[in-house]
C-alpha positions as CSV (number, residue, x, y, z in Angstrom):
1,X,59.3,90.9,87.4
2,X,59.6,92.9,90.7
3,X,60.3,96.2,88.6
4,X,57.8,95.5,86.1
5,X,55.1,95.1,88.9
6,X,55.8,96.7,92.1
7,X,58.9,99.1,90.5
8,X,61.1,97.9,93.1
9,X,65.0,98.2,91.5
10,X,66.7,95.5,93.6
11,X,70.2,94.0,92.0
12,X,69.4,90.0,91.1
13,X,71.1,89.1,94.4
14,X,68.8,91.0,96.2
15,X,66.2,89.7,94.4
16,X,66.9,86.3,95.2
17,X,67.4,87.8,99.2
18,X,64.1,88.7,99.5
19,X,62.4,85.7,97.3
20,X,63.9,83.4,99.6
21,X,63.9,85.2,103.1
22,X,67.4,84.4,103.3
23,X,69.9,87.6,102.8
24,X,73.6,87.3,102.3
25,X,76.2,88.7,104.2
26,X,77.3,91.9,102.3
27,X,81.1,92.1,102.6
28,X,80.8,95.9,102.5
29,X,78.7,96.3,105.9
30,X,79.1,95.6,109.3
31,X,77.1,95.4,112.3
32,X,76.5,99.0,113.8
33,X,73.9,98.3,116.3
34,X,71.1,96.0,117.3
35,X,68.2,96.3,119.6
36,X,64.7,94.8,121.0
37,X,61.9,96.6,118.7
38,X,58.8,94.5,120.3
39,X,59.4,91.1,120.0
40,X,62.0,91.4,117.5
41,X,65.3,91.6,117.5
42,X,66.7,94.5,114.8
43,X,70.3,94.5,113.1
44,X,71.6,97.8,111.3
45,X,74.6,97.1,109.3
46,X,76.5,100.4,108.2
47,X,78.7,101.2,105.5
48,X,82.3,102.0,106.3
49,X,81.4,105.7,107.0
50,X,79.2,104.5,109.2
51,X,75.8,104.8,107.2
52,X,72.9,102.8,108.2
53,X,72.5,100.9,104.9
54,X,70.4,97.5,105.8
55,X,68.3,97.0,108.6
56,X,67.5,93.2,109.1
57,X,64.6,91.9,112.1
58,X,64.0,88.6,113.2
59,X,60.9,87.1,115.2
60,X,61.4,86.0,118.4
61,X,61.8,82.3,116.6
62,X,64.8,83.2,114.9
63,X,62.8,83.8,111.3
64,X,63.2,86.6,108.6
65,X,60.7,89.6,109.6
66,X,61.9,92.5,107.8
67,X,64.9,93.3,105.2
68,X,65.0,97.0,104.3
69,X,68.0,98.5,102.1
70,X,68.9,102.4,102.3
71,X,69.9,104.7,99.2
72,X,72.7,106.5,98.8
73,X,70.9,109.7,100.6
74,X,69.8,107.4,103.5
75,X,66.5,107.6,102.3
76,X,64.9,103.9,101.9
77,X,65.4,102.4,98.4
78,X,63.4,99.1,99.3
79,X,61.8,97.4,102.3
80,X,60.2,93.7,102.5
81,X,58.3,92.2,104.9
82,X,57.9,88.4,106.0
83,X,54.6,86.3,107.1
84,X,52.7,83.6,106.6
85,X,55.9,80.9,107.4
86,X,56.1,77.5,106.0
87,X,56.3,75.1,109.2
88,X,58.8,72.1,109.1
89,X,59.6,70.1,112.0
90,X,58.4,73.0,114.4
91,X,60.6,76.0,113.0
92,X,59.0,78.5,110.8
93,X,61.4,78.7,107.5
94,X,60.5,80.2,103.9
95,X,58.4,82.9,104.4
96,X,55.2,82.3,102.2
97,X,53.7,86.1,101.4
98,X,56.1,89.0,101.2
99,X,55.3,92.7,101.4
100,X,57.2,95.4,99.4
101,X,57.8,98.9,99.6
102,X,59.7,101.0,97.4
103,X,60.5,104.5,97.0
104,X,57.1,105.4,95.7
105,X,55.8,104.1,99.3
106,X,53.3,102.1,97.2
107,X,53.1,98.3,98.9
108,X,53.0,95.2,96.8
109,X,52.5,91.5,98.0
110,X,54.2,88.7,96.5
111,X,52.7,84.9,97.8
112,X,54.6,82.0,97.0
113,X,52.3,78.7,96.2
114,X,53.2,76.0,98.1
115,X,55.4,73.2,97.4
């Protein structure tokens, strides 16, 4: 559905990553560095050559802001933003519209209904 919409070519893993706001640890990256942009805190996780290859950001409540995955030219393959949190017991999880970007810098925005 993503690349028949919004062209996006994310692996069903990362599909499911982004769907849920909730990305797995990739065995193949590490943590290269991490900094205050804003409010947010941002992760870069490089490759072993030390490649930038996923940049993660979280709100200053701990929740999902922004997941973006590199290329193999360093270029950005994919980027999706978070907003519009379901609320439960005070602490924003699942992340109810998404915004994608992919290589064609067109943006798409997925909403998820609610449960």
């Amino acid at each position: 559905l993503l690349w028949d919409v919004a062209r996006l070519e994310l692996t069903p893993a990362e599909a499911v990553e982004v769907i849920l706001g909730a990305p797995e640890p990739d065995a193949g990256l590490s943590p290269h560095t991490a900094y205050l942009v804003g409010g947010r805190v941002r992760i870069e996780l490089a490759d072993p050559g030390g490649r930038v290859r996923r940049v993660v950001e979280f709100g200053a409540g701990g929740e999902l802001r922004r997941l973006a995955q590199s290329d193999e030219q360093g270029g950005v393959a994919w980027e999706a933003q978070f907003d519009d949190f379901t609320d439960l017991g005070g602490v924003a999880v699942t992340p109810r519209a998404i915004w994608f970007t992919g290589t064609d810098g067109r943006i798409h925005r997925l909403v998820r209904s609610q449960p």
